[in-house]
C-alpha positions as a printed NumPy array, in Angstrom:
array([[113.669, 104.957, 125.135],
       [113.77 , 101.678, 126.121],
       [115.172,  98.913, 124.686],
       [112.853,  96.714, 122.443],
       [111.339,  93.665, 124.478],
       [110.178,  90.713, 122.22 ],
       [107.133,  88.75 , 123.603],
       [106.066,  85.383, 122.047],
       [102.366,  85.168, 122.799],
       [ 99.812,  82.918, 121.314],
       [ 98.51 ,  85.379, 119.003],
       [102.185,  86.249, 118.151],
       [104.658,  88.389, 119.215],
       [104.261,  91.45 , 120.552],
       [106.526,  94.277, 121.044],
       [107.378,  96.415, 123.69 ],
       [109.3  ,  99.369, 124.516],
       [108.126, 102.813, 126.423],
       [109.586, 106.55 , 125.314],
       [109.577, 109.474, 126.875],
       [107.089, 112.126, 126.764],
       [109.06 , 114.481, 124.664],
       [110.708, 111.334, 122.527],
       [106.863, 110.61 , 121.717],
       [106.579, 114.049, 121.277],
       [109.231, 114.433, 118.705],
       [108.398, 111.576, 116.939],
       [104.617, 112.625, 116.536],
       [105.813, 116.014, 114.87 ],
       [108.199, 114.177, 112.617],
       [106.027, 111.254, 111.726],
       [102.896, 113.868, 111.146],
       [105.506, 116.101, 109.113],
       [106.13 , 113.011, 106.727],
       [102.906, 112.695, 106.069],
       [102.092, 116.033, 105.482],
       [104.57 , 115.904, 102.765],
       [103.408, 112.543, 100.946],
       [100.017, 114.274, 100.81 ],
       [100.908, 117.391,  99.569],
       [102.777, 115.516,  96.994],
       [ 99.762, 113.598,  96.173],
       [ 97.343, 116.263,  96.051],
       [ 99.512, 117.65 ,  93.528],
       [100.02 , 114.933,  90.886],
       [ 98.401, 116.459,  87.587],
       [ 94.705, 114.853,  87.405],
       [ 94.669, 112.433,  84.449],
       [ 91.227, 112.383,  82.603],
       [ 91.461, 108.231,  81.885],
       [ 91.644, 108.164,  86.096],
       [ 88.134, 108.325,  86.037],
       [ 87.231, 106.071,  83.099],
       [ 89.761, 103.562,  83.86 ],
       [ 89.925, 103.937,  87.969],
       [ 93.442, 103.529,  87.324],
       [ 95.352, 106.719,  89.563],
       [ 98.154, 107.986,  88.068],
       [100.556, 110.23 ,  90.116],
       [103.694, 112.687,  88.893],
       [105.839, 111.83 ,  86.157],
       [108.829, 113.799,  87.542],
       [110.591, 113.141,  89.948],
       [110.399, 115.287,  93.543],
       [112.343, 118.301,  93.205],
       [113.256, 118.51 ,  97.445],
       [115.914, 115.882,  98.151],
       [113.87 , 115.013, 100.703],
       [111.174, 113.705,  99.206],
       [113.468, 112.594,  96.111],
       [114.873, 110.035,  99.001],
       [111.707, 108.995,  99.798],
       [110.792, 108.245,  96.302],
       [113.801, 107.655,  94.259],
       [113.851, 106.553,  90.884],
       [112.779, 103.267,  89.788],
       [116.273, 103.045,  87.422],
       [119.046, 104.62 ,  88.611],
       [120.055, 106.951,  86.152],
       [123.685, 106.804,  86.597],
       [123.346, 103.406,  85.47 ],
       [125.682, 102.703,  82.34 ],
       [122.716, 101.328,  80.1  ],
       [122.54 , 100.564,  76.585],
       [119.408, 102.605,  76.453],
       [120.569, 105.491,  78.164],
       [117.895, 108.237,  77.153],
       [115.133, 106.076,  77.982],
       [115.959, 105.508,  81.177],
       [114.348, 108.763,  81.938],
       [110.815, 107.774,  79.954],
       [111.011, 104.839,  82.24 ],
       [110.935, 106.412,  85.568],
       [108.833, 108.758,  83.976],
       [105.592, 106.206,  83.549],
       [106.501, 103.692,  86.172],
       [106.221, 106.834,  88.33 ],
       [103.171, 108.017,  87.092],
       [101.53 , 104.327,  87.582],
       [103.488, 103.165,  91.461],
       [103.433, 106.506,  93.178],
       [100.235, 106.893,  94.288],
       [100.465, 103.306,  95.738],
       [104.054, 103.849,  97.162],
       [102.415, 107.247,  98.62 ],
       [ 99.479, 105.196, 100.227],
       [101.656, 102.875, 101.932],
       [103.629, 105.298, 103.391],
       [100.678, 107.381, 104.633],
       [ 99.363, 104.04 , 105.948],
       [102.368, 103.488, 108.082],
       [102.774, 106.575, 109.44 ],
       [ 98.577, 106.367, 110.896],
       [ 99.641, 103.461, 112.273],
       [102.517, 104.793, 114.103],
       [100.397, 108.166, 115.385],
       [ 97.778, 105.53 , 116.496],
       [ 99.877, 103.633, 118.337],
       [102.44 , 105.841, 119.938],
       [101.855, 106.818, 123.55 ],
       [101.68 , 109.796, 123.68 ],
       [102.278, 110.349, 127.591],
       [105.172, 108.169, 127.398],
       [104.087, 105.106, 128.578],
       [105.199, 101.223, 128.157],
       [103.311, 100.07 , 125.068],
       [102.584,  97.123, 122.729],
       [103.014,  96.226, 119.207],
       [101.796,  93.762, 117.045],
       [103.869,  92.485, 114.382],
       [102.255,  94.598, 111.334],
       [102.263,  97.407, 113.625],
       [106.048,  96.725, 114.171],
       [106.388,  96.722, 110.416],
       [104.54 ,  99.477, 109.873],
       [106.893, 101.753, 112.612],
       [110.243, 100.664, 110.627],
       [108.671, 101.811, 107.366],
       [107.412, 105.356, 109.025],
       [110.936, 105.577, 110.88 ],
       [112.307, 104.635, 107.847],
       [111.11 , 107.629, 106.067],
       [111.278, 109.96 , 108.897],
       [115.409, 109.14 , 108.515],
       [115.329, 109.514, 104.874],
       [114.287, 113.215, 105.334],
       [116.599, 114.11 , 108.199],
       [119.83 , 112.344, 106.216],
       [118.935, 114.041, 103.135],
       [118.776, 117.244, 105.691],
       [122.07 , 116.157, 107.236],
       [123.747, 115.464, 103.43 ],
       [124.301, 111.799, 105.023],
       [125.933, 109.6  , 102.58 ],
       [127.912, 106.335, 103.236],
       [131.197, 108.573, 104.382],
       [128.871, 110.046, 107.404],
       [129.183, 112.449, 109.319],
       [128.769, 110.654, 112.271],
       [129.454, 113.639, 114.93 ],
       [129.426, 117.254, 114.188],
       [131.19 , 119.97 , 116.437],
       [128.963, 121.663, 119.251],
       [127.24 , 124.157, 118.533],
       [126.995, 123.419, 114.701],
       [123.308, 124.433, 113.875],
       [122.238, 120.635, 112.301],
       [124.047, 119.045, 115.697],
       [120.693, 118.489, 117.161],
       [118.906, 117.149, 113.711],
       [121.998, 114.553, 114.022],
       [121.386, 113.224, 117.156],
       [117.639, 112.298, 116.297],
       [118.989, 110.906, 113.577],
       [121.133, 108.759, 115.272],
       [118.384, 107.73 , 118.512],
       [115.981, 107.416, 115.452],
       [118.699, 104.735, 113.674],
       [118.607, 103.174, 117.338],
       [115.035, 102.935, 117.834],
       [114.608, 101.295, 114.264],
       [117.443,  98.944, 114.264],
       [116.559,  97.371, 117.323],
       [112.951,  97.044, 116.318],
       [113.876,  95.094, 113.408],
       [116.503,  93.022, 115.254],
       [113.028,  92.058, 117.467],
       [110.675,  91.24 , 114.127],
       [113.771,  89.071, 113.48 ],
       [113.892,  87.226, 116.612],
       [117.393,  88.391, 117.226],
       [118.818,  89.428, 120.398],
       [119.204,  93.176, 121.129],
       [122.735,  94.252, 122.057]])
């Protein structure tokens, strides 16, 4: 991978990097494996007969059960919160989770298209636009989510594993996928990459 370049043109800047035919590779299978998972998760929301009267969607009212996906759409109120109203906080999450996931589920979808349709495949330079810029952090985004949930990353690490353990591997896309994203953003930000 190369390094994000950040190129003021007069239609804005553009972004531009290259990968390797089996980074581009790898990051097709894990961005299409996302996706994959947001629409099985849609597809299986309970169907709500006011949907069609109303044209209002309505999604699950529990939360994932895989702690990937439960990273990828947490709760709206953490319930470890210390709140007055302790048992409702669980009737809360409950309907604003029935009413935001489809949404939150579209968006995610959307970004990970927009990464498939703009990754080069053979692993040549390419170009982004800023909302397709935006749209690869988000898809990245959740592509990390699943591995660090994989991984049982929390803010202690790990940050190496020995060789030869079996999720060495998964860690190391992790960490080139924490690269690639990071200096993306430092590029939509105008900030110089290290």
């Amino acid at each position: 991978m190369l390094k994000w370049k950040r190129v003021e043109t007069a239609d804005g800047p553009r972004f531009r990097s290259a990968l390797a035919p089996h980074e581009a590779a790898l990051l097709k299978n894990m961005v299409t494996s996302i996706a994959d998972m947001l629409t099985d998760r849609q597809s299986s929301a309970p169907t709500d007969p006011l949907e069609q009267i109303t044209g209002i969607r309505t999604g699950h009212t529990r939360r994932p059960e895989e702690s990937s996906m439960r990273r990828m759409l947490p709760d709206f109120v953490d319930p470890d919160t210390n709140t007055p109203a302790q048992a409702d906080v669980e009737v809360v999450n409950s309907a604003l989770r029935s009413l935001h996931e489809p949404a939150i589920i579209d968006a995610k979808q959307a970004a990970a298209q927009r990464v498939l349709e703009t990754l080069p495949l053979d692993g040549a330079e390419f170009e982004l636009v800023e909302d397709d810029a935006a749209a690869w952090i988000a898809a990245i985004n959740d592509v990390r989510l699943t591995l660090g949930a994989l991984l049982e990353i929390g803010p202690e690490g790990p940050d190496d594993l020995p060789a030869g353990h079996p999720k060495a591997v998964h860690l190391e896309v992790y960490q080139w996928l924490t690269v690639l994203q990071e200096y993306l953003v430092l590029g939509l930000m105008g900030k110089p990459i290290r």
